[in-house]
C-alpha positions as CSV (number, residue, x, y, z in Angstrom):
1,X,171.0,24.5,102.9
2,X,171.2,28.2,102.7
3,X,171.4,30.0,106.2
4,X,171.4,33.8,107.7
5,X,173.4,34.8,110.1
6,X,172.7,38.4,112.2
7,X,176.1,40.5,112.0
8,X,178.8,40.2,115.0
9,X,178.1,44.5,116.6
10,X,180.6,46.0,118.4
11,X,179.4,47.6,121.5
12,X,180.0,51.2,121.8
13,X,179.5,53.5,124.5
14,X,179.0,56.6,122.8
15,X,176.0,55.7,120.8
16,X,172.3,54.6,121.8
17,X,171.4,50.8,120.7
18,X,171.0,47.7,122.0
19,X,174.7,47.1,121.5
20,X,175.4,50.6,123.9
21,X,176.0,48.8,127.2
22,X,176.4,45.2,129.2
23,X,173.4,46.1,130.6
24,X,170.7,47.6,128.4
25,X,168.9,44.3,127.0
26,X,168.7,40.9,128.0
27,X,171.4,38.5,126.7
28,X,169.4,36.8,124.3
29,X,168.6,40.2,122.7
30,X,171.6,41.7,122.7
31,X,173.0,41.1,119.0
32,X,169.2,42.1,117.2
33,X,169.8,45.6,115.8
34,X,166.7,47.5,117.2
35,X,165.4,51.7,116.1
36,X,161.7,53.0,117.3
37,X,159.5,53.8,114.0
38,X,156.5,54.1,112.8
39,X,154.9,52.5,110.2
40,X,154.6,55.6,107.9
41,X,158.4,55.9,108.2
42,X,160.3,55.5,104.9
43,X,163.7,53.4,105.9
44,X,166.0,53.6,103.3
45,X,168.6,51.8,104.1
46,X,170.7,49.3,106.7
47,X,171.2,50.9,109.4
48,X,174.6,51.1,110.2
49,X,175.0,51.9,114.1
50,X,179.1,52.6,113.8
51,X,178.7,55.4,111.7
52,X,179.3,58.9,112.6
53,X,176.4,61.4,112.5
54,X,178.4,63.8,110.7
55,X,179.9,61.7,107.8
56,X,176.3,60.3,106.9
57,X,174.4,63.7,106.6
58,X,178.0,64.7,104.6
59,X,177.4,62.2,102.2
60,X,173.7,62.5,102.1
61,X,174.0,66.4,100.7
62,X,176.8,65.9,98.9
63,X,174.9,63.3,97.0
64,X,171.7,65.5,96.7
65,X,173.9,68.0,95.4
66,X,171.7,70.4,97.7
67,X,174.6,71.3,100.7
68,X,173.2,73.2,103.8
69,X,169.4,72.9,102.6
70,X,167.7,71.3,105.8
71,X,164.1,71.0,103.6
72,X,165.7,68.3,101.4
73,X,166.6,65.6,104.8
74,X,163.6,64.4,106.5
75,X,163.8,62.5,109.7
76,X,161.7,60.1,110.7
77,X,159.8,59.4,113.7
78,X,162.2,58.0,115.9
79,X,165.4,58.8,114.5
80,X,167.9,61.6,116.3
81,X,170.7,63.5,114.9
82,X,173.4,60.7,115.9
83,X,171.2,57.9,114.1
84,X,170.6,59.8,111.0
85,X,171.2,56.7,109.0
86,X,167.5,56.1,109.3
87,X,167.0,59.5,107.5
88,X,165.2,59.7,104.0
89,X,166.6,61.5,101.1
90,X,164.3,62.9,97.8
91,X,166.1,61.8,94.6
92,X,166.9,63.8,91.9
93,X,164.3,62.5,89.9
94,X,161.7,63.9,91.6
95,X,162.8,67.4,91.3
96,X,162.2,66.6,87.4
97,X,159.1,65.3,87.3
98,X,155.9,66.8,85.6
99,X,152.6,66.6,84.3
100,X,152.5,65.9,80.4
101,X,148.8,66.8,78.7
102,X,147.9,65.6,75.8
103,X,144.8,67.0,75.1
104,X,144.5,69.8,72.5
105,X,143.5,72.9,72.6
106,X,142.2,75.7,69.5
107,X,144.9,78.0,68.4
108,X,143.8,81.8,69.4
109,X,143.8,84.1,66.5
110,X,145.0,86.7,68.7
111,X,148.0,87.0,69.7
112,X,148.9,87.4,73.2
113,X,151.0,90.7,75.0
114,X,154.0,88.7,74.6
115,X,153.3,87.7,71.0
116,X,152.0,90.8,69.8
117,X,155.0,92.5,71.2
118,X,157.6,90.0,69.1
119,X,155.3,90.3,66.2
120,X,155.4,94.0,66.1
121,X,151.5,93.7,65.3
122,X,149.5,92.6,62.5
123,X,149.4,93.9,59.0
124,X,151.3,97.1,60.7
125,X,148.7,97.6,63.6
126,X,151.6,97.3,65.7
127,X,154.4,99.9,66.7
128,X,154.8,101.9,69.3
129,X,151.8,103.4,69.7
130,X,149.9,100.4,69.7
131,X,152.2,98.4,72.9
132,X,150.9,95.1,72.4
133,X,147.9,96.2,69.6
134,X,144.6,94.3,70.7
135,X,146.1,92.3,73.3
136,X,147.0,95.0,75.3
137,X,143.5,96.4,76.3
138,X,142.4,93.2,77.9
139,X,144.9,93.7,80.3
140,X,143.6,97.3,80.8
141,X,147.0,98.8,79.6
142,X,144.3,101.4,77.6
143,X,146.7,100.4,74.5
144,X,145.2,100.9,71.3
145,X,145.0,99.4,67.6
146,X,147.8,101.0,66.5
147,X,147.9,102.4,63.3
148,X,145.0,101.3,60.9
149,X,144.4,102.6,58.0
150,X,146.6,106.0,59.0
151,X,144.5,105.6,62.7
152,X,146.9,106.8,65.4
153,X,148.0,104.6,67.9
154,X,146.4,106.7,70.6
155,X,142.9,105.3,70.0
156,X,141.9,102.8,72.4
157,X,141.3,99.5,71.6
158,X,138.3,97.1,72.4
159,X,137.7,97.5,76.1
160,X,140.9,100.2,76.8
161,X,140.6,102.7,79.2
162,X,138.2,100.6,81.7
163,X,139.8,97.2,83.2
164,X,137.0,94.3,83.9
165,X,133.5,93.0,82.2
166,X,131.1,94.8,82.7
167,X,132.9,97.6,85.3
168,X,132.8,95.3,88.4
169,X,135.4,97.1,89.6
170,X,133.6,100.5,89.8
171,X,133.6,101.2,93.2
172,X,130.4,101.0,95.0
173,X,128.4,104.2,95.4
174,X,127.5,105.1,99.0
175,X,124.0,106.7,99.4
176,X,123.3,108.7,102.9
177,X,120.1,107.2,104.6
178,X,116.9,110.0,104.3
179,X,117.2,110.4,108.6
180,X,120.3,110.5,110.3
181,X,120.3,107.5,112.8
182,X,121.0,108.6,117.3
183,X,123.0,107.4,119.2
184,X,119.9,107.0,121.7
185,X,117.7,105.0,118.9
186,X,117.1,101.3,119.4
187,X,117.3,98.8,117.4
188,X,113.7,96.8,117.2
189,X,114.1,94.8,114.3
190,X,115.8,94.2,111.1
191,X,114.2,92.8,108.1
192,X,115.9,92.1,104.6
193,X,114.0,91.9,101.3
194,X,114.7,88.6,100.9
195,X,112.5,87.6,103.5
196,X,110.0,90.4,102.8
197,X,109.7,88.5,99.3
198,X,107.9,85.5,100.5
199,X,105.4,87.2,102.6
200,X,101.7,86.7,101.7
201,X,98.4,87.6,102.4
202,X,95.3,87.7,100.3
203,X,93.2,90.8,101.3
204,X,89.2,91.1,100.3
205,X,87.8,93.9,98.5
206,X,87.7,97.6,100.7
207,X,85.0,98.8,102.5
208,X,84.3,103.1,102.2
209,X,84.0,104.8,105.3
210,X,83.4,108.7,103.7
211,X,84.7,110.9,100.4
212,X,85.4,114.4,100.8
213,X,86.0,116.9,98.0
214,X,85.6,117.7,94.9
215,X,86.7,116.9,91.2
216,X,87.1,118.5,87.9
217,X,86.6,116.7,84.3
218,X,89.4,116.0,82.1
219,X,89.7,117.5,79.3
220,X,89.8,114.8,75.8
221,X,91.7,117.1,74.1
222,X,94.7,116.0,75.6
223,X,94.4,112.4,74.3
224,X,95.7,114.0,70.9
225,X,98.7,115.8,71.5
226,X,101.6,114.1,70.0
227,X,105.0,115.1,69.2
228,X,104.2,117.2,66.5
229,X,101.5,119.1,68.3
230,X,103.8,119.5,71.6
231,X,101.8,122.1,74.1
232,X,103.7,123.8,76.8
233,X,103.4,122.9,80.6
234,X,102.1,125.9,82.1
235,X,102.7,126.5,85.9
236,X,99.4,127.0,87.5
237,X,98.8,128.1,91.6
238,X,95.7,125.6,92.8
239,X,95.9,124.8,96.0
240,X,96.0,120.8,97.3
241,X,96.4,119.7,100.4
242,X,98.6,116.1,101.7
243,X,98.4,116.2,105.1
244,X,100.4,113.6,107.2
245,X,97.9,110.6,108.8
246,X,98.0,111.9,112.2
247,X,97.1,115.4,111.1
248,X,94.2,114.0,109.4
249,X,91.0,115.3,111.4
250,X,88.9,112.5,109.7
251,X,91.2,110.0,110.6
252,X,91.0,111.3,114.0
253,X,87.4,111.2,114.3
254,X,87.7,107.7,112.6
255,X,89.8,106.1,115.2
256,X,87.8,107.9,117.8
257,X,84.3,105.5,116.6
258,X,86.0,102.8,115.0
259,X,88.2,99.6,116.5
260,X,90.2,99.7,113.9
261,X,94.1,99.5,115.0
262,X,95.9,100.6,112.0
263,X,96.1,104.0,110.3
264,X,98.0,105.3,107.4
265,X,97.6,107.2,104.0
266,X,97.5,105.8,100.4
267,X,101.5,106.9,99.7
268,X,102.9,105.1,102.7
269,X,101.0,102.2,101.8
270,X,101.8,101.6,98.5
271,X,105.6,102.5,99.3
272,X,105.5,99.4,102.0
273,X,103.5,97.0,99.2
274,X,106.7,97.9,97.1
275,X,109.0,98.4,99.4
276,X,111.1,95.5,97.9
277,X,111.9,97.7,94.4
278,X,113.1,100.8,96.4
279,X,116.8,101.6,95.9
280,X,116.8,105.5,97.9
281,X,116.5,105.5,101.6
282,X,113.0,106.6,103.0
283,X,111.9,106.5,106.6
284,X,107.9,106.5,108.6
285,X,107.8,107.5,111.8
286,X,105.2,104.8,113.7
287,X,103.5,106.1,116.6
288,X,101.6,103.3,119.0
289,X,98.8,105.3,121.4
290,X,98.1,103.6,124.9
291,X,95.1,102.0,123.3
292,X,96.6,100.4,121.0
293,X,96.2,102.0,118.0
294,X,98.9,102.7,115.3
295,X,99.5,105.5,113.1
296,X,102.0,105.5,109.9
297,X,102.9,109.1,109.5
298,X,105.8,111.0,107.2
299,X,108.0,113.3,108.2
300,X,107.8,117.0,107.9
301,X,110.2,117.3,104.2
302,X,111.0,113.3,103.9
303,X,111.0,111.5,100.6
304,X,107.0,110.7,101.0
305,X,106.7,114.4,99.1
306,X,109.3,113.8,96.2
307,X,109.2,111.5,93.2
308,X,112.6,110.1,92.3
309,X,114.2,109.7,88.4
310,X,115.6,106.7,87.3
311,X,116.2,104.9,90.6
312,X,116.3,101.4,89.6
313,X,118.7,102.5,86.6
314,X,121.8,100.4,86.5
315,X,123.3,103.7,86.4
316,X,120.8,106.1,88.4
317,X,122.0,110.2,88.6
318,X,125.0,111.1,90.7
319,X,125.2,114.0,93.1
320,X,127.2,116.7,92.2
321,X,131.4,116.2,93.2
322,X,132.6,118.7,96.0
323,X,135.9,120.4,96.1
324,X,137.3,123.7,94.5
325,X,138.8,121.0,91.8
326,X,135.1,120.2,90.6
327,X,133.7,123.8,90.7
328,X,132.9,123.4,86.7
329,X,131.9,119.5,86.9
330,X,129.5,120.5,89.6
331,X,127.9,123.7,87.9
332,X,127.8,121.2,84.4
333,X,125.7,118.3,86.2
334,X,123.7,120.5,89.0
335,X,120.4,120.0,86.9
336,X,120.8,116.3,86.8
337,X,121.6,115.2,91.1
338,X,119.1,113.6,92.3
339,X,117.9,115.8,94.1
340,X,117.0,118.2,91.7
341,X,115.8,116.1,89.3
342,X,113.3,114.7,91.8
343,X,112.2,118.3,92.9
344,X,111.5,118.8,89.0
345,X,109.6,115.7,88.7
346,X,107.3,116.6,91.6
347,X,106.9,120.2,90.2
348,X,106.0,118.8,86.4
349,X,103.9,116.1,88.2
350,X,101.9,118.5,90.0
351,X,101.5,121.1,87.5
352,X,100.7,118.4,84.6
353,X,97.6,117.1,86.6
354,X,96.3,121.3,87.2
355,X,97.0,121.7,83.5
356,X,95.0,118.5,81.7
357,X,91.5,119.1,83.6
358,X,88.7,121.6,82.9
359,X,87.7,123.6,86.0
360,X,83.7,124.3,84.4
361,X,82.9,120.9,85.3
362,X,82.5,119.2,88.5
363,X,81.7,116.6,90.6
364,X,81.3,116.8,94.4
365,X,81.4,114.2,96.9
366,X,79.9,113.6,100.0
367,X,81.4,116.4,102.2
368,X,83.4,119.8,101.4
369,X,87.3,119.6,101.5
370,X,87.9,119.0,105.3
371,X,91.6,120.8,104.9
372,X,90.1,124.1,103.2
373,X,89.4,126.8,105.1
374,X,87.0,130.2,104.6
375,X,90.1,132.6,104.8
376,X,92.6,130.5,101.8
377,X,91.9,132.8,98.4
378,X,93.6,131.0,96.6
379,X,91.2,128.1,94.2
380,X,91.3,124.4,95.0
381,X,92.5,121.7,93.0
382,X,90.7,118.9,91.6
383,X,91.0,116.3,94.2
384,X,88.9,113.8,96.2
385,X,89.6,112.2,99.2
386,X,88.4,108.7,99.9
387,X,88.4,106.6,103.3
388,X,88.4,103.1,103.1
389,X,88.6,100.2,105.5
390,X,90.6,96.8,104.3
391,X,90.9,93.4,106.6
392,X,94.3,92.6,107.1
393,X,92.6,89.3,109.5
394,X,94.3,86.2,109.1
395,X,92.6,84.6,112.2
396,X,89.0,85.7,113.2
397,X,90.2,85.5,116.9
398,X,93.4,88.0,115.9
399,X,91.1,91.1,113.9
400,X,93.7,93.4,112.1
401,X,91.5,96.2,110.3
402,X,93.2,99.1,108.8
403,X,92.0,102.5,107.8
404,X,93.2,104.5,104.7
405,X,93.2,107.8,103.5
406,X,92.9,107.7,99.2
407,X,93.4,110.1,96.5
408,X,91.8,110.5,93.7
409,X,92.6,113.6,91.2
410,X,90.1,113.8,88.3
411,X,87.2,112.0,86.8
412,X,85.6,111.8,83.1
413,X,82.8,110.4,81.6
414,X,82.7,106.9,80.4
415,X,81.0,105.4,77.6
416,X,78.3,104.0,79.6
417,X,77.7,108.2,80.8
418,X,78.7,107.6,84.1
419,X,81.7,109.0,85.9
420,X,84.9,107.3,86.1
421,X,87.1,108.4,89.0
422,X,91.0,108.5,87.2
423,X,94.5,109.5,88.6
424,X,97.1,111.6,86.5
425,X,100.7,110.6,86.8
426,X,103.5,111.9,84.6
427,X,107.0,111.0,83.7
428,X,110.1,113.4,82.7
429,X,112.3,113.0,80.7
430,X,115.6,115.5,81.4
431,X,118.5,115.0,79.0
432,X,119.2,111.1,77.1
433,X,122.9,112.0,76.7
434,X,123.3,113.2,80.0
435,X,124.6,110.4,83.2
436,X,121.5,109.1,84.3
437,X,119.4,108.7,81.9
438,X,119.7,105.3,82.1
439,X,119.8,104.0,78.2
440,X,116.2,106.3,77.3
441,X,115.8,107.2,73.9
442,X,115.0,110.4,72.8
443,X,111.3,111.0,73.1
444,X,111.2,113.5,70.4
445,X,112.0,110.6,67.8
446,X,110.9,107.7,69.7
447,X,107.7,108.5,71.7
448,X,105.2,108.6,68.4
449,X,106.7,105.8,66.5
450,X,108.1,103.1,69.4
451,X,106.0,103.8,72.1
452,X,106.6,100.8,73.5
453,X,109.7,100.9,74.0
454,X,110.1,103.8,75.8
455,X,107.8,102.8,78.5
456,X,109.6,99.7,78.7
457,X,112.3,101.6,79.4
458,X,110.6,103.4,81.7
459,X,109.3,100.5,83.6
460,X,113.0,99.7,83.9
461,X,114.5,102.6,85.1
462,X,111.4,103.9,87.4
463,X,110.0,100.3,88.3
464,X,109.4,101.6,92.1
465,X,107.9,105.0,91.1
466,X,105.5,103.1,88.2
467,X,104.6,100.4,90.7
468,X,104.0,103.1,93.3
469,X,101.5,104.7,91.3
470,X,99.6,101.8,89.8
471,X,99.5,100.2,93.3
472,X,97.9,104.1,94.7
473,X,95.4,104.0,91.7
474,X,94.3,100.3,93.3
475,X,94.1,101.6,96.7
476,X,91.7,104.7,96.0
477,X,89.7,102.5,93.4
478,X,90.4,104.3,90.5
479,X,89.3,103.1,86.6
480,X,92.3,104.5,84.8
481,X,95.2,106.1,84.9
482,X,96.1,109.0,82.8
483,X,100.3,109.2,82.4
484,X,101.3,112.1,80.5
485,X,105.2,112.3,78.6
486,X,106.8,115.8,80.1
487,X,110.2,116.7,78.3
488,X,112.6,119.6,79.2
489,X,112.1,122.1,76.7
490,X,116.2,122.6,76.6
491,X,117.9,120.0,77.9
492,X,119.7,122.5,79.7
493,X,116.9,124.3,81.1
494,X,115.0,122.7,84.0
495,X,112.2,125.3,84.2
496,X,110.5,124.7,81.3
497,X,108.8,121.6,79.9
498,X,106.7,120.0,77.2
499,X,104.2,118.1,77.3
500,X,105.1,115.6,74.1
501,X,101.9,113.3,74.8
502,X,99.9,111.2,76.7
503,X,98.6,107.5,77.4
504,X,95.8,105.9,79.3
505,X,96.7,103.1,81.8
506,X,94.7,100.4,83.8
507,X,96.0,100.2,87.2
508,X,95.7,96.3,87.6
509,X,97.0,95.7,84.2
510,X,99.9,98.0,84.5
511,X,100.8,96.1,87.9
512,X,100.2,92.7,86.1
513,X,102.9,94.0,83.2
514,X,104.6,95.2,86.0
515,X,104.9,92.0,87.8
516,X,103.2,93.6,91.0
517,X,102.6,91.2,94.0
518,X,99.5,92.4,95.7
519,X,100.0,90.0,97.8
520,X,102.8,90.1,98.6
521,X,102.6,93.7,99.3
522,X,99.8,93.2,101.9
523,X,102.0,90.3,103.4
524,X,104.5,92.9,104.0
525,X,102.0,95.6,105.6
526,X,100.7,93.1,107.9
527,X,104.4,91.7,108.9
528,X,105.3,95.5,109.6
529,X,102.0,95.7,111.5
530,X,102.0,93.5,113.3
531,X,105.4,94.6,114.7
532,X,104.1,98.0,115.3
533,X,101.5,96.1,117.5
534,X,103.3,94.1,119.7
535,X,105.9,97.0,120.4
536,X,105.8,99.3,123.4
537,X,103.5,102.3,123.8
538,X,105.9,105.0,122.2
539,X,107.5,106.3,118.6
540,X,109.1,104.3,116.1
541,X,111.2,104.8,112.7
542,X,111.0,102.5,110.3
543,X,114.3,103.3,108.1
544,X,115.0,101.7,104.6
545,X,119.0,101.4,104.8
546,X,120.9,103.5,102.2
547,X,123.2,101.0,100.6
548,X,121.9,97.5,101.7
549,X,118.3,95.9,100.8
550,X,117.0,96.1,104.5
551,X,114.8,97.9,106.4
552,X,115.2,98.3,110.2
553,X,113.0,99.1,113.1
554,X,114.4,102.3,116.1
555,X,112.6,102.8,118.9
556,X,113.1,106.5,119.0
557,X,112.2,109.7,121.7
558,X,109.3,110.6,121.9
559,X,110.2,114.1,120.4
560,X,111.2,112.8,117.4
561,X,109.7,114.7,114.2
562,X,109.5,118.0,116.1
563,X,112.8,119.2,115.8
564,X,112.5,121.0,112.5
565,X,109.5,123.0,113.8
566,X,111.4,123.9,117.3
567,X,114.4,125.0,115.4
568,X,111.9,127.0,113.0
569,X,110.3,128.5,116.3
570,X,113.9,129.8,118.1
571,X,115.2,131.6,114.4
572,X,112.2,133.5,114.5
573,X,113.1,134.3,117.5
574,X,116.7,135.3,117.1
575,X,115.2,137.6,114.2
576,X,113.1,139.1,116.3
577,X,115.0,140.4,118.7
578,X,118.0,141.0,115.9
């Protein structure tokens, strides 16, 4: 009968193991060969207590073949340097393995920078012009074809010259915010557009308080001018008034009978209905009396004045470079910054709605212009001002009522002979080849034949503006909306324009094609509100952030806004007494 029989050990002193002393185990445990170790210890071999330290891990590497490379000897959990035995050595055959795949894959018809290169190109696009032909551009080497049909090398190939899809690594523009935020502001709230999407509120028909004014007819003959029968803008002085909400003496005498709470004018309200389109940075100083009530107002030369070109473009106008280096860059694109192409579009906006009306006919309101005074000689514009009262309630315990002041430039007879109250809006076009213009054809060769498309493009490019103005037309209860086509003259001549035709508009189907929200626009008003109403007596700015889709809240001094007028005050002055 087979038997085992445990090895005769030989005690030594100099090592640790049951077999180290007379007196370091029992008797009847004294010849079991014992080592600490866990169970996710590899052993990987008999451990063989009278051999030196040394000579095993000498034998070890000289097997491995991997001398002095401590990563290749792992010990185990319980082992030490003198019982090394215990140790686990990686065989060669792992530092061989790999992954085989089988599966097969289409053979490119392009050759790669490497193949290219040995290749010499194909069909003799190669050489050294081309360095790498095709190939080469993808890596954003700006390589070209080579030579083609006697094409030099130097042209560049599909994608050369600009590295990435679809430029994603242009650098981000950074846009200055339209107020310049103190160090004494604080911070009420912040709101992103995210959340100011999902607001909503459905809001009931107005109410009119009062209309003030008067209004002029427009003139049909207009409806027929085309490209071929282009008429010149003419710059004409009317005077029209757009006075801030607080300045408003009817809104003062308003909130002075009424219990309504909230106060603003037609132009700050329909920029916070489409607040969520804006890309610029605009600001509204809110003012909250000790009774209560709120007033939106705009600041004395903010953006509330301006109309902006092409600011939802994927590519909107850039401001002019600074620097001695970019003298002539800067004096090439100075027509086309922003910010003179939005002081053109107000000038050709203004002018085009003097120009398209006939000044023998018209219609009075109620009351007399309440801005015009006996000693102004210079003639009023056609323009009516209306005040009307919308519930914002969601809760008959909780009334929100707010008051606006409406515009309304024009009217014309309908085909039922009555009058129809209209506004007149106008878009520019400055230069389709210029940066900026945001893929627009050119209206000269588009505008009578594809229509269509141009305002598509237009709704693309100007969707805040468009929605801005349909969503005004709403407010002040207009029928229509006349939008007149205003081209440069000479694309390098911002002074004068053409009028190349014009278009009649509904205002609730242009927000419908538009994808307008109303209610989601009054959601936001009565969000914004309703944070005006629960602040602190004192002056707010609510400021759209420059390069992120938030608006934030700043409690600000109460001297806020009157700066610019101060400042105005002490040059006059320092003239003086110059």
């Amino acid at each position: 009968m087979a038997s085992f029989k445990l090895p005769q050990l030989q005690p030594d002193n100099d090592l640790w193991g049951p077999a180290s002393g007379s007196n370091a185990l029992p008797s009847e445990l004294k010849d079991i060969p014992f080592a600490p170790y866990a169970k996710n210890d590899k052993v990987g071999r008999i451990a063989d207590w009278n051999n030196a330290s040394g000579a095993s891990n000498d034998a070890a590497n000289a097997r491995g073949g991997r001398q002095g490379r401590a990563r290749d000897v792992q010990q185990n959990f319980g082992t030490s340097a003198a019982s090394s035995a215990f140790a686990y050595f990686h065989g060669d055959d792992e530092a061989s393995f790999s992954v085989v795949d089988n599966t097969r894959t289409a053979a490119s018809r392009r050759g790669g920078l490497g193949q290219m290169s040995q290749r010499g190109g194909r069909g003799g696009r190669g050489g050294a012009g081309a360095a790498g032909g095709r190939g080469a551009s993808k890596f954003g080497a700006g390589a070209g074809r080579g030579a083609r049909g006697g094409r030099g090398g130097a042209r560049g190939g599909r994608g050369g010259g600009r590295f990435g899809w679809k430029e994603w690594d242009k650098p981000q523009r950074i846009r200055e915010a339209s107020v310049t935020v103190g160090q004494d502001w604080e911070q009420v709230e912040e709101i992103d557009f995210v959340r100011l999407g999902k607001l909503r509120l459905e809001v009931e028909e107005p109410q009119d308080i009062s209309s003030y004014g008067a209004l002029f007819e427009y003139d049909r003959s207009y409806d027929r001018v085309t490209v071929k029968t282009a008429q010149a803008l003419s710059s004409i002085d009317r005077i029209r008034y757009n006075p801030t909400t607080s300045d408003d003496p009817i809104i003062q005498e308003i909130s002075s009978k009424q219990d309504a709470k909230i106060y603003m004018t037609d132009s700050i309200l329909a920029l916070l209905m489409c607040a969520t389109r804006s890309v610029y940075s605009w600001d509204i100083i809110i003012t909250k009396t000790a009774d209560g009530k709120v007033f939106f107002d705009k600041r004395d030369g903010g953006p509330f004045d301006y109309l902006t070109v092409n600011e939802n473009a994927a590519d909107p106008p850039l401001e002019a470079p600074e620097g001695k280096e970019n003298e002539a860059a800067a004096k090439a694109n100075a027509l086309n910054t922003p910010s003179a192409l939005s002081l053109e579009a107000t000038y050709v906006n203004q002018n085009f709605g003097f120009q398209i009306v006939n000044e023998k006919n018209v219609y009075k309101l109620e009351h007399e212009n309440p801005f015009y005074s006996a000693d102004e000689t210079d003639p009023l514009a056609s323009c009516a001002y209306r005040y009307r009262k919308f519930n914002l309630s969601s809760e008959e315990s909780d009334p929100v009522e707010l008051v606006v002041r409406a515009e309304v430039d024009a009217y014309t007879i309908g085909s039922s002979k009555e009058k129809q109250l209209i506004t007149i809006k106008s878009l520019n076009e400055f230069d389709a080849r210029a940066q900026g213009a945001g893929g627009a054809q050119d209206w000269r060769s588009k505008l009578d034949s594809q229509r269509g498309a141009v305002v598509a493009t237009e709704m693309k490019n100007n969707s805040f503006k468009l929605a801005r103005f349909a969503v005004q037309s709403l407010l002040a209860g207009a029928d229509s909306m006349k939008l007149g086509y205003i081209s440069r003259a000479n694309p390098k001549d911002a002074s004068r324009h053409t009028i190349l035709g014009t278009s009649w508009l509904k205002p609730r189907e242009l927000a419908g094609q538009m994808a307008v929200n109303l209610s989601n626009g009054w959601g936001i008003v009565r969000t914004i509100a309703d944070l005006a109403r629960k602040a602190d007596e004192g002056k707010y700015v609510l400021l759209k952030d420059p390069n992120k889709q938030t608006i934030r809240m700043y409690r600000v001094p109460a001297n806020f806004g009157e700066e610019g007028e101060d400042g105005a005050e002490e040059d006059e002055a320092m003239d003086q007494d110059a």
